[in-house]
Each structure stands twice: as structure tokens, then as C-alpha cells.
N, C-alpha and C positions, 0 to 999 in steps of 0.2 A: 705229546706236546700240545696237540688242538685239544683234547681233552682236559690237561692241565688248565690251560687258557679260558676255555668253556666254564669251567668248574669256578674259576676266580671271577670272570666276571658276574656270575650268577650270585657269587657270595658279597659281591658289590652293589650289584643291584638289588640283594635282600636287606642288605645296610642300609642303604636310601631307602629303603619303603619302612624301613623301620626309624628311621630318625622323620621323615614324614608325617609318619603316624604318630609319635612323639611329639612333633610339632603341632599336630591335629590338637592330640587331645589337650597341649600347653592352651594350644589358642580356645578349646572349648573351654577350657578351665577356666582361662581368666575373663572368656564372656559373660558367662555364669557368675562370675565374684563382681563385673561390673554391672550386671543384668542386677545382685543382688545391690549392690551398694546402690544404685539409681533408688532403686525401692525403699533403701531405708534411707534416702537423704529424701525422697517424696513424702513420705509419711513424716519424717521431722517435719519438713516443711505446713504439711496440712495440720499438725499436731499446735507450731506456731501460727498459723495462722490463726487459728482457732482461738489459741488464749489470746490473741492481739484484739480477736472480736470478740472478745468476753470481756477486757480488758474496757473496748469501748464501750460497751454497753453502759445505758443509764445505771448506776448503783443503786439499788432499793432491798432495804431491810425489812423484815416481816414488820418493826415496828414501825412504819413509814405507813404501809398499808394499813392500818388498825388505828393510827393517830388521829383523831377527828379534825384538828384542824392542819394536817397533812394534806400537799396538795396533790401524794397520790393514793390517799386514802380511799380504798374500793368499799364501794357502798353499793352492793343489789340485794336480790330476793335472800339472802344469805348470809347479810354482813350490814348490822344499824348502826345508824349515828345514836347517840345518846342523846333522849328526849328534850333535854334541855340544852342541847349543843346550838349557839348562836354564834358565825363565824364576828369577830371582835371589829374587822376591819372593810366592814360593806358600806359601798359609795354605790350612789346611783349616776349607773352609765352614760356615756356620755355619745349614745351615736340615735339614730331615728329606733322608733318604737312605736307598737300599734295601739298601746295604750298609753295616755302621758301617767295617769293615776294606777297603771297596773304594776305588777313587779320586776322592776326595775332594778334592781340593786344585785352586786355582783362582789363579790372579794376583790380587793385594788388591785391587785392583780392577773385576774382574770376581766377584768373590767377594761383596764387599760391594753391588752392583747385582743380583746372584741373591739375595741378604739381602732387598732391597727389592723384588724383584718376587716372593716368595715371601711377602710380607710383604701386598703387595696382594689378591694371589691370594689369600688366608687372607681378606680383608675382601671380597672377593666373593665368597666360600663355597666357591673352588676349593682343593681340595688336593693340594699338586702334591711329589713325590719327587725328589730326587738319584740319578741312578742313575754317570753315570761322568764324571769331570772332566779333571785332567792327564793323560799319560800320555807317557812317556817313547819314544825313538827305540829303544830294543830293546823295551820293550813292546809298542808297536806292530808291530814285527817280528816277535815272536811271535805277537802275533795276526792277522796277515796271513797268515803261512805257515801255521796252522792252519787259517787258511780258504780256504789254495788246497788245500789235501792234504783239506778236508772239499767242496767244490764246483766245484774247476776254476779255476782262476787266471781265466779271462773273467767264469768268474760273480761270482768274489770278489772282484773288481775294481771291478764293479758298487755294492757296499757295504762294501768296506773299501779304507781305504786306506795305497799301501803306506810302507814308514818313511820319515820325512824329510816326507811329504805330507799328513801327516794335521793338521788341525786342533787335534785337542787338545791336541798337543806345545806350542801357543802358549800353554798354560794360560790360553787365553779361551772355552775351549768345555765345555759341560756338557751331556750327553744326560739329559732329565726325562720323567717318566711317572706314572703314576699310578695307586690300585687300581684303578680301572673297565678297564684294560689290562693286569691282573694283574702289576702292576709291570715288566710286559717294556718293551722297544722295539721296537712295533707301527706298522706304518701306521696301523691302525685307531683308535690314540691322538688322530691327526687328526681322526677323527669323534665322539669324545667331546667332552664339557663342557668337560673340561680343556685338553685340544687346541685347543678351538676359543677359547678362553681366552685361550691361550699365541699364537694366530698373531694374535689381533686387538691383545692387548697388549704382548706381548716389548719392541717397538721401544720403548715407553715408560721402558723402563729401560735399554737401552743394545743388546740381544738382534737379531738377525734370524733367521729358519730358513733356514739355508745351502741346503740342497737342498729348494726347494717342490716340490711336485707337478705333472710336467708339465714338467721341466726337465731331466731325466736326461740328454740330448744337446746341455746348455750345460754340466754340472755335472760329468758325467761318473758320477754318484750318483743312486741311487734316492728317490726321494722318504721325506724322513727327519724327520717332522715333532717330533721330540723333539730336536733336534742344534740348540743354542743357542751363536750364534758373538757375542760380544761384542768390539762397536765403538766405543760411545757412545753416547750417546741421540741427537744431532745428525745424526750417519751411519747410523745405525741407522733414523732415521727419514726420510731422506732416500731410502733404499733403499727402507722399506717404502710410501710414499707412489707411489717411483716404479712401482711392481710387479714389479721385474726383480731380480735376484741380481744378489749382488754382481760377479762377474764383466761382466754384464751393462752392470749402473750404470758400472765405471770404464773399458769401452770407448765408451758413449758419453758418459762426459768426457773423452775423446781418447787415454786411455792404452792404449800399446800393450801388451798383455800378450797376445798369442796367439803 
């Protein structure tokens, strides 16, 4: 009889460790199938996030870049304006400048967004100078060829650039400075008040500093921290958020431009 007794509860007690065990591996089961589903509702997640920031991103078409009078038309050592490209709708600025007879003139609207950030800059207590704006396909010529006959075509290369390439022919580009930089255009304008003004805020008005510091072997250009290339506030700030130049930002949104 104790035997009998023995024997059944031992066949009870192998029941429970096997519905136990059963129970185990239910509950490892389904940790593993919740362990999986978290992962694939994370990854949809990262998947929409992703087109939502694609989705916000500026729109720009290779034909936008290429359009001369495009106002995101990339123009460096690699990509010219046509010699005879004169933007249609240049007014002369309307904020301080170190020249009153120098070049002045700016696309209306990149004119009126140097209005407004010269406007801000005044209510921050910086005071910032106009020093050079349009400048025409034989202007530039000229002063490109005076600065290979005063430096050596390598060196001049370095910071100017030659006709057809230069940025300010777009009439979106204004070199600014200030007296703590003796009205020139210094590097060292970067490490002024003003300077550091200009890089923190530019993008708020439509502005980027085409060649940052530290970039001369993407840019092709010495570090030029007064050289204001107007994009938009949308593009402008989408570059400066991302920390790369322009060149930079539209090869990794896929465009080929090398």
C-alpha cells in the first residue's frame, strides 16, 4: 500500500514539473515573439521616421542646381555660371557698406534678407558692413588675373575665383565685415563679436558661410568667414544644422555633382 502511495505521488509530482516546464517554455515562447514584434514595430518606427525627414527636407531637383538664375544653383571650382549670365532683378542694398561706389548690388531678394539680418544684428548690438556683392563675369576676370600676376595662379586659386565660378556673379553672395577687422576681409573677422554673430546666425535669414574653416579640400577655398551665399532660410538652415557645406549636404542627398 505505502508503495502503491509512493509510486502515485511521484507520478504527480512528474506531472507538475512537466506542465511547469510546459509553462516555461509557453512563457519563453511568447517573450521571444514579444522580444520579436518590439523589433519590428522599432524598426517601422525608425523606417517612418525617416521618410517624415525626407519628406521635410528642402525639395531640390538636379535642375534647380544647374539653373543660373536658380537661387540654389551651385556654382564652385566645378560648376560655371554662363559668361553672359546677369541676374535680371539686382537692386542696390540697402543696409551700411564700406564702399558707397563699390558693389553694392544684390538680387531683391537676397538683398532684402541682408536688410533683415543686418537689421537683427543692429538689435544685438552687432555692427556689421557691406563690403562686396554682385560682380559681373569680366569683373571677376579681372580680379582673378590680378591675383594670379600678384601670387601665382596656385596660390590665387586658393581664394579667388576664376570667371564664370565665382559665386557672386549669382548676385546671392555678399562679403561683410566690420570695424573691429578694420573693414577688410580677414580670417580673423571669425574670431571677432561680429564674426561669431554672423556664423551663429546667418542661416536665420536665408545666409550660410560657403567656405567654413577646415574645409579648403572640399571647397577648394580658404576659409572665408565673411562670404555670405544666400539660399533661404529653409536650405540655409538645413546645411547649417547639418554641419557640412553645401557641396557636402547635396552629395549626401544623393546628387551627383563631382
Amino acid at each position: 500500500m505505502k508503495k502503491w502511495m509512493l509510486l502515485s505521488a511521484f507520478v504527480l509530482l512528474l506531472a507538475a514539473c512537466n506542465d511547469e516546464n510546459q509553462e516555461d517554455e509557453m512563457d519563453e515562447e511568447e517573450t521571444e515573439e514579444t522580444d520579436t514584434t518590439e523589433e519590428i514595430e522599432e524598426e517601422e518606427e525608425e523606417e517612418v521616421v525617416e521618410e517624415e525627414e525626407q519628406m521635410q527636407q528642402v525639395q531640390i531637383s538636379e535642375e534647380d542646381l544647374f539653373y543660373d538664375s536658380h537661387i540654389y544653383r551651385l556654382v564652385d571650382k566645378n560648376h560655371a555660371l554662363a559668361e553672359d549670365y546677369v541676374p535680371s532683378d539686382l537692386v542696390t542694398v540697402d543696409v551700411r557698406v564700406v564702399y558707397e561706389d563699390g558693389a553694392n548690388q544684390l538680387r531683391q531678394i537676397a538683398a532684402q534678407a541682408l536688410s533683415n539680418l543686418f537689421a537683427a544684428a543692429d538689435n544685438d548690438g552687432i555692427t556689421l558692413y557691406a563690403d562686396s556683392g554682385y560682380r559681373s563675369y569680366d569683373t571677376q576676370a579681372g580680379l582673378y588675373n590680378s591675383y594670379v600676376e600678384r601670387s601665382g595662379e596656385a596660390e590665387a586659386n586658393r581664394y579667388s575665383a576664376q570667371p564664370g565660378h565665382s559665386e557672386h556673379q549669382t548676385g546671392l553672395t555678399m562679403d561683410v565685415t566690420s570695424e573691429s577687422a578694420n573693414f577688410q576681409l580677414l580670417q580673423s573677422f571669425g574670431d571677432t563679436e561680429e564674426g561669431i554673430w554672423v556664423e551663429e546666425n546667418a542661416h536665420r535669414y536665408g545666409f550660410i558661410i560657403s567656405y567654413p574653416e577646415g574645409t579648403e579640400e572640399i571647397t577648394g577655398y580658404m576659409y572665408e568667414p565673411w562670404h555670405l551665399r544666400f539660399l533661404g532660410i529653409s536650405l540655409a538652415t538645413e546645411i547649417y544644422e547639418s554641419g557640412l557645406t553645401y557641396q557636402e549636404y547635396l552629395m549626401e542627398r544623393g546628387f551627383d555633382i563631382e
